[in-house]
Backbone bond lengths (Angstrom), bond angles and torsions (degrees), N, CA, C in turn:
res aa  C-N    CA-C-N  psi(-1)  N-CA   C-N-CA  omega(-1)  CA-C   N-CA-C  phi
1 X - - - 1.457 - - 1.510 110.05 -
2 X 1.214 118.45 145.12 1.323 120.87 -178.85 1.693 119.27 -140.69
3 X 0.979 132.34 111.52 1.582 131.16 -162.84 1.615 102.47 -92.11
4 X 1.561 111.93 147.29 1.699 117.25 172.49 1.303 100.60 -112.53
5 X 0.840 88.30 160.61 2.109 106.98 170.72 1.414 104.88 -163.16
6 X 1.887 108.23 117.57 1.466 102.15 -173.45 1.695 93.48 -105.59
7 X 0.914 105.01 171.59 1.662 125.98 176.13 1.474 119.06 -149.03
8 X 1.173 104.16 165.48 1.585 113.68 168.11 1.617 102.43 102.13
9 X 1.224 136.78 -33.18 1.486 126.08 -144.07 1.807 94.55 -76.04
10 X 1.239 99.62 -166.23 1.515 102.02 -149.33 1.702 111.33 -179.53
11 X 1.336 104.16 -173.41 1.148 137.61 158.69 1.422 146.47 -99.70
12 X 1.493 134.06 58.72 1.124 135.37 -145.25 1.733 123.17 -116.76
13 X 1.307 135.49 140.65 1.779 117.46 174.41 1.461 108.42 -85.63
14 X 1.487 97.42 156.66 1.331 106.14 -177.15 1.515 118.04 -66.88
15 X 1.734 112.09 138.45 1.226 136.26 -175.04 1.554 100.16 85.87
16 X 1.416 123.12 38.97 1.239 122.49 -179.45 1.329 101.20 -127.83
17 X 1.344 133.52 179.11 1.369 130.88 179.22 1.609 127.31 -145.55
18 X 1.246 114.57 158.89 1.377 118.96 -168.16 1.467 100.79 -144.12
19 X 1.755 103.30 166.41 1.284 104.20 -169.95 1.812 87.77 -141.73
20 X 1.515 114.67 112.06 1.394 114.70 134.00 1.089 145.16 -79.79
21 X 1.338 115.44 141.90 1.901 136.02 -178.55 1.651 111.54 -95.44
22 X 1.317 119.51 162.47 1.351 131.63 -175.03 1.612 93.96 -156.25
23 X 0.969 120.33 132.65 1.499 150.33 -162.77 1.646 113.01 -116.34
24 X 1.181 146.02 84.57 1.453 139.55 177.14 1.555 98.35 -108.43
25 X 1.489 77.33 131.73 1.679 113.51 156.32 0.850 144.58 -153.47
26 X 1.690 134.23 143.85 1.383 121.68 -151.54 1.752 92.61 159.24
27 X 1.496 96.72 169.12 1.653 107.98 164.31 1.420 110.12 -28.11
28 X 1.431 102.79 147.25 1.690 115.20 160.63 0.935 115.19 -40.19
29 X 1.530 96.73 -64.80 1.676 122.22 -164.27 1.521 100.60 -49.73
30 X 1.467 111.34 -64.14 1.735 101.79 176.77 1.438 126.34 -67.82
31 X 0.799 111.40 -23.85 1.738 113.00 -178.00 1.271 89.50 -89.02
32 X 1.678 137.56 6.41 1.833 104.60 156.93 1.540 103.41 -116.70
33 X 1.647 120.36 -6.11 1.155 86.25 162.69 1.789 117.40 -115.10
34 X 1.716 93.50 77.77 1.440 91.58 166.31 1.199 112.88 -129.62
35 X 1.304 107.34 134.48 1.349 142.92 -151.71 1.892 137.21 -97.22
36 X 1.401 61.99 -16.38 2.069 79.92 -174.70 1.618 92.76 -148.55
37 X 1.625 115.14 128.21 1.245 124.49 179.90 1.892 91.89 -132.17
38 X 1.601 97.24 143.93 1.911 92.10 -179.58 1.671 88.54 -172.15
39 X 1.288 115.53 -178.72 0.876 154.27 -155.22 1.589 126.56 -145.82
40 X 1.707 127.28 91.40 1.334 123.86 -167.30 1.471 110.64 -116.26
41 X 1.170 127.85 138.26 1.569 119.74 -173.96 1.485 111.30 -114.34
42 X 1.667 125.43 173.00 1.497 121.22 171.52 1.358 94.15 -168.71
43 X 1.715 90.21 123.16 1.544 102.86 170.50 1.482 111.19 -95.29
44 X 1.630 96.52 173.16 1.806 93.19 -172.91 1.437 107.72 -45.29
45 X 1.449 111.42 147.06 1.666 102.21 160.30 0.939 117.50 77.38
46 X 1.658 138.07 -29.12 1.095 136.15 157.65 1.670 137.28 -94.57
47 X 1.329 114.51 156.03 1.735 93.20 -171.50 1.689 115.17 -78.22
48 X 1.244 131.02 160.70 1.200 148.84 158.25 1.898 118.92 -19.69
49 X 0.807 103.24 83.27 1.683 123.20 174.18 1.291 134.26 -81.83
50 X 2.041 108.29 122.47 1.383 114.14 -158.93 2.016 84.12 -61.23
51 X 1.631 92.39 152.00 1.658 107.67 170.73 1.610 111.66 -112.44
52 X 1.221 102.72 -77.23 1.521 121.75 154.63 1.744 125.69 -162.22
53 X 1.710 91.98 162.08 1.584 79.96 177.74 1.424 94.98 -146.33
54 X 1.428 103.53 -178.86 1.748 135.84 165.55 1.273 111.61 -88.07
55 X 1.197 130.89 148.60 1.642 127.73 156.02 1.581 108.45 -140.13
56 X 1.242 113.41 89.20 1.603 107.04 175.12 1.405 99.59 77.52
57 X 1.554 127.74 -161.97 1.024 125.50 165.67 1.573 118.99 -78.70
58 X 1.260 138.48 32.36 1.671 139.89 152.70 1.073 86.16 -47.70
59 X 1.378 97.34 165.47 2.251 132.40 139.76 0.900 108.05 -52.05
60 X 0.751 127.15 158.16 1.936 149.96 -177.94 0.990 114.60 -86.85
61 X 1.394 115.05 112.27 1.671 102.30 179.81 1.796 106.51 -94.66
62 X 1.540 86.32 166.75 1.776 100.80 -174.84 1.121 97.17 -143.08
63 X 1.799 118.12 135.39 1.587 130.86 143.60 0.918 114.62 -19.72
64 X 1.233 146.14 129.99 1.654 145.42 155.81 1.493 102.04 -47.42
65 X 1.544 150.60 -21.65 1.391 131.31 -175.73 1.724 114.43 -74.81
66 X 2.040 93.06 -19.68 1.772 89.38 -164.25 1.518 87.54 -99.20
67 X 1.925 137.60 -48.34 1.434 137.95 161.65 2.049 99.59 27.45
68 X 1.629 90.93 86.13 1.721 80.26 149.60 1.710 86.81 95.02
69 X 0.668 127.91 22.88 1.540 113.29 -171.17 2.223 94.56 -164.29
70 X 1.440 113.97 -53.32 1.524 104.66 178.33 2.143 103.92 -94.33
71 X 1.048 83.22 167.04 1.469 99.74 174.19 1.786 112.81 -145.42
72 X 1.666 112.90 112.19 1.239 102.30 175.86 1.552 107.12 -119.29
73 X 1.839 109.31 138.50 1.088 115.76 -137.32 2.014 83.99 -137.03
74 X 1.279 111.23 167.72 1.818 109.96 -178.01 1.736 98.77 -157.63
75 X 1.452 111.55 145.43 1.299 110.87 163.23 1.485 115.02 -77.04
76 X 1.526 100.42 164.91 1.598 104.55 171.80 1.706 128.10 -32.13
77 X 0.822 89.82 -48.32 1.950 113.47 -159.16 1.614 105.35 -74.78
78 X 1.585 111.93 -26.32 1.515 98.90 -170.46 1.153 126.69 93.89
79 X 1.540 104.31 9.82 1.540 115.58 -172.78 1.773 127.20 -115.27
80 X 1.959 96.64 3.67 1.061 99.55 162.17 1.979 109.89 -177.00
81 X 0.706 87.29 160.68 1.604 109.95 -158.86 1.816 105.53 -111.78
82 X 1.227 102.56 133.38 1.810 103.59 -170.54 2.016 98.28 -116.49
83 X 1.340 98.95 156.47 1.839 85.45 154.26 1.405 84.07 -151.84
84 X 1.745 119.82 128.94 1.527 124.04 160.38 1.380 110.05 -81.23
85 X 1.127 139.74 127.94 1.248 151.20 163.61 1.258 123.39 -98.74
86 X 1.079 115.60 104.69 1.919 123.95 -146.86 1.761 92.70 -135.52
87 X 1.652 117.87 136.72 1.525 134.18 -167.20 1.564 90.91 39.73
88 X 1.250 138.68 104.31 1.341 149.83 151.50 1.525 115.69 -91.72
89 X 0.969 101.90 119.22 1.794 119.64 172.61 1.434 103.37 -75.25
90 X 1.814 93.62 163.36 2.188 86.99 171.13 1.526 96.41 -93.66
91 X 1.339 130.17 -0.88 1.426 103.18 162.24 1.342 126.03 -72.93
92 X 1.644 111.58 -14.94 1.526 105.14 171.37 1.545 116.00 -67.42
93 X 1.466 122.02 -18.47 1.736 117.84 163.55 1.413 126.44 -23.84
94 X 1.399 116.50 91.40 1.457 111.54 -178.89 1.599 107.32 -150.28
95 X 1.283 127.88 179.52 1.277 131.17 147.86 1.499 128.26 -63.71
96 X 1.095 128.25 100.54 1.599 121.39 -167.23 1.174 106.33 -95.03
97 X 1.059 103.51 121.43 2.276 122.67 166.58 0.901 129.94 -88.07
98 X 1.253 114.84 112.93 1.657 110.07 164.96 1.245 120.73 -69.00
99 X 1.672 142.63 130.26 1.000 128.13 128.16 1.562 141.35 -124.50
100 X 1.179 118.20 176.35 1.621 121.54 -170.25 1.589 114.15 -154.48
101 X 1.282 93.50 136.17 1.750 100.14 -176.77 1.484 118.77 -120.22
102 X 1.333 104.37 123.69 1.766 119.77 178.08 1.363 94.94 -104.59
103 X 1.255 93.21 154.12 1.645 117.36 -171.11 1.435 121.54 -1.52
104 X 1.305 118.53 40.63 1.339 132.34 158.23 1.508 102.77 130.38
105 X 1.121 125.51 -14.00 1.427 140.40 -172.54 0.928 126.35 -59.32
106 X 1.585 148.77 79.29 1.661 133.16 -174.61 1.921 102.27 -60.64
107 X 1.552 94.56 132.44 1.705 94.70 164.25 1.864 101.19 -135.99
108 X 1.706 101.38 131.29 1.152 106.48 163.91 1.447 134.49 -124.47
109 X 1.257 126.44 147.06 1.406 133.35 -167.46 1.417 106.47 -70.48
110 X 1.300 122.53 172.39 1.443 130.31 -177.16 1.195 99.18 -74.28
111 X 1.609 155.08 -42.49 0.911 160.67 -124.00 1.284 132.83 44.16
112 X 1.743 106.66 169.59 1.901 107.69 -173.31 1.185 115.24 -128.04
113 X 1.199 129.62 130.77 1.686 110.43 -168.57 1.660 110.46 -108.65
114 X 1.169 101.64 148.66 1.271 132.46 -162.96 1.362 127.73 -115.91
115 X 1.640 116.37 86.44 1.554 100.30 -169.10 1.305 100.10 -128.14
116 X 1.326 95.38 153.18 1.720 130.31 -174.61 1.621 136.89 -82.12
117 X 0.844 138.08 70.80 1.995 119.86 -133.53 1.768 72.92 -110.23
118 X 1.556 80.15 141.29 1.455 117.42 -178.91 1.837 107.39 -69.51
């Protein structure tokens, strides 16, 4: 089992920036073998959207809407997950999710919302 807790989201103007956190905890055993760390968002009305993620040691992939603008970043240990959000649009306004997967397991955080004023 593995628990999220996101932080950071906010209130911010556009071309300004913010930084969300993701919090894991849980067994050793699960919190080392997790494997995929990312970041999914959902604005009103719309469904739940890849943002970016980690997979093992790969590059990080990113949506082409955030490309060049987010950065998602993780400590050593597996115990937490970053996303910098740098020039933010108000279409990036959404609920942002953390999630992370142990041994095949999707786990997601309650989420933090994040809005953008024009």
């Amino acid at each position: 089992q593995v628990q999220l807790v996101e932080s950071g989201g906010g209130l911010v103007q556009a071309g300004g920036s913010l930084r969300v956190s993701c919090a894991a905890s849980g067994t050793i055993f699960s919190i080392d073998s997790i494997n995929v760390q990312g970041w999914y968002r959902q604005a009103p009305g719309k469904q739940r959207e890849f943002v970016a993620s980690i997979v093992g040691g790969s590059s990080p992939k990113y949506a082409d809407s955030v490309k060049g603008r987010f950065t998602i970043s993780r400590n050593n240990v597996k115990t937490a997950v970053y996303l910098q959000m740098d020039n933010l649009k108000p279409e990036d306004t959404a609920v942002y999710y953390c999630t992370m997967s142990s041994l095949g397991r999707p786990y997601w955080g309650q989420g933090t919302q994040v809005t953008v004023s024009s």
